[in-house]
N, C-alpha and C positions, 0 to 999 in steps of 0.2 A: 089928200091929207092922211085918208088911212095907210096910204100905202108908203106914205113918207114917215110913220109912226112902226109900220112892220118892218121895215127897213133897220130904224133905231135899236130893234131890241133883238135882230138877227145876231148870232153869236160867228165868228170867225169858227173854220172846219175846228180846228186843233181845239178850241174851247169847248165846242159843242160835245165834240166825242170825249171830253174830259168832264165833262157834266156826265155825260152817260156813264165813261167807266167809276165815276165816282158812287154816283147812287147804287150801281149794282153791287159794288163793294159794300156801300151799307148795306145792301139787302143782306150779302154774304157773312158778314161780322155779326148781323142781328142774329141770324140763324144759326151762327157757332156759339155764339153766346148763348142762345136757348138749348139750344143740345149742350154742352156744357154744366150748367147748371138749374135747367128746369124740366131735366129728363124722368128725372123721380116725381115729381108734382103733373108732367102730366101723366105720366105710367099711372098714378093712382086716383086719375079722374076717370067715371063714370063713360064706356067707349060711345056710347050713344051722344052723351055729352059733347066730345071732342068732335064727331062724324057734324054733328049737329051747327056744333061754333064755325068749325072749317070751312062749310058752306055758307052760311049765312057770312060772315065775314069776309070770305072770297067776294061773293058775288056784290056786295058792298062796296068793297074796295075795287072791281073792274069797273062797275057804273059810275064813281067816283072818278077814277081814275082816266077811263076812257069822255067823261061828259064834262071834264071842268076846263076853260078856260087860264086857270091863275097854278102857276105852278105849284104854289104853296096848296092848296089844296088836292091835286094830282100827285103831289108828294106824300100827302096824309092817305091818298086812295092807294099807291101802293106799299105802304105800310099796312094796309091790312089785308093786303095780298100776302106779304113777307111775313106776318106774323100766325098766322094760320099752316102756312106753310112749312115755317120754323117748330110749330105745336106737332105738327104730324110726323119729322123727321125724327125731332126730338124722342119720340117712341120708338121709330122705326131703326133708327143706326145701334140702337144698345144692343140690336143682335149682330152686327157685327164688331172685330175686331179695329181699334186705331190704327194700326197699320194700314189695313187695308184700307180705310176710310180716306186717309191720308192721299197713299196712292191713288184712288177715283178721283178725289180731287183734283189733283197734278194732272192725271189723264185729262180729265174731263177740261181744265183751263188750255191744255196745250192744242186738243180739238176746238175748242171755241175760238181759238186765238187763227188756227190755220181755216177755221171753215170765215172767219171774221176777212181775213186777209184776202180768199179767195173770192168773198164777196166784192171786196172792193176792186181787186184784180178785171171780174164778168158781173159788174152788177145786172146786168138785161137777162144772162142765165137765169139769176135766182127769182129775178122780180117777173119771171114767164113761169117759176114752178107754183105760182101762189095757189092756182086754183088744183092742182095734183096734189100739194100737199095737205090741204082745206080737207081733200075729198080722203086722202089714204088715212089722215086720222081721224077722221069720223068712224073710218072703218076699224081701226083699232080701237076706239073706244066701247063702240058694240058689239065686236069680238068679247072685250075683256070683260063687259060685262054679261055676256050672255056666259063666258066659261067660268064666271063667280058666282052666276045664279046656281049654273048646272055642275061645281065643280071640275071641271077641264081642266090639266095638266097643261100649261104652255112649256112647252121648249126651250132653249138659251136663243134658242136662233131666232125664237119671236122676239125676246129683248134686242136681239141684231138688229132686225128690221125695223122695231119703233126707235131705238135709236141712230138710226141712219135719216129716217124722218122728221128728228129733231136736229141733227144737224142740219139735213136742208132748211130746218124752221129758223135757225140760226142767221143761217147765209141771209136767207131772204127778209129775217125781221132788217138784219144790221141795209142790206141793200136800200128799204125802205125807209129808213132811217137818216142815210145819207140822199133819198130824194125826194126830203121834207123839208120846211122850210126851219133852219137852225135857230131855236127859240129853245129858252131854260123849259118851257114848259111841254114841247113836242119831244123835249130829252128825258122827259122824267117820263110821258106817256112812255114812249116807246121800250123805254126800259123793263115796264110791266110783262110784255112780251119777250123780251131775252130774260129777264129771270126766270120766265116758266119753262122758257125754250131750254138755259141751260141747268135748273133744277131736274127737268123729265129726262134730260139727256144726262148727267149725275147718278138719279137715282137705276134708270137703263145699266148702265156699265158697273155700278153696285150688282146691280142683279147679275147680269154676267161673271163679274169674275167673282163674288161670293160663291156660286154654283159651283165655280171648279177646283175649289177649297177645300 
């Protein structure tokens, strides 16, 4: 009976991956809309404040998001992934120019789109880098934060690197995604992870080609 019920509510490939790219486009529209017009309101919140919400609200929305069942609910959990997310950019893009912003974009969609393709092309590739990637960004997230305590100069070429690890993060979310079982609500999980995947991989090639501006 259950499995004649999972059955019922499996979505066809082509709807599944249209549920995904739909949500993330909301995630994306949410976030231009806050950079847009709630760049000043949060530029003049209190940074402690913001450092504060960002966390608590992330980590909210992934246990949401990762522990519920009903999609309607995993959909509320990454909304407050996307909206915390959208608070921090909103400060962070006003020191660069629209232009270039523009351009990252374009870049950054046209990478997501060929490292998406390639996934589907060797899914066994990327669904074998899971535990090398797990491990290389751990290792940049301790990098980054022992050169914030201690001050440290990163490089362009460290942006290289953590973003060459978010495209594999890419390949391998989208791999894992096509070998799960196609459900509204396994489309909305998984999505939590390509919005971070291609958010970190955005904000990465900002920093790059900002630097040689």
């Amino acid at each position: 009976m259950r499995i004649e019920e999972q059955k019922k509510t499996q979505l066809s490939t082509r709807t599944y991956n249209l549920v995904i790219g739909g949500t993330l486009l909301w995630g994306f529209i949410v976030n231009a809309l806050m950079c847009t017009f709630l760049s000043e309101f949060f530029l003049a919140m209190n940074p402690v404040a913001v450092i504060i919400g960002y966390f608590v609200m992330a980590v909210i929305g992934i246990i949401i998001n990762k522990s519920s069942n009903n999609a309607i609910t995993t959909f509320i959990g990454y909304n407050f992934i996307v909206l915390p997310v959208g608070m921090l950019l909103s400060i962070a893009l006003v020191a660069y120019e629209p232009g270039l912003i523009l351009n990252v974009c374009i870049i950054t969609a046209i990478v997501t789109a060929v490292m998406m393709f390639l996934s589907m092309l060797k899914p066994e590739v990327f669904l074998s880098m899971g535990k090398m990637l797990f491990i290389s960004l751990l290792t940049v997230i301790i990098i980054e934060v022992l050169s914030m305590l201690f001050g440290i100069y990163m490089p362009t070429i460290w942006d290289s690197i953590v973003a060459l690890i978010f495209c594999g993060y890419i390949g391998f979310d989208w791999a894992v995604a096509q070998n799960q079982d196609k459900t509204v609500n396994n489309a909305v999980k998984i999505c939590a992870d390509l919005y971070l995947d291609i958010i970190n991989l955005f904000i990465r090639i900002l920093e790059i080609m900002g630097k040689k501006d």
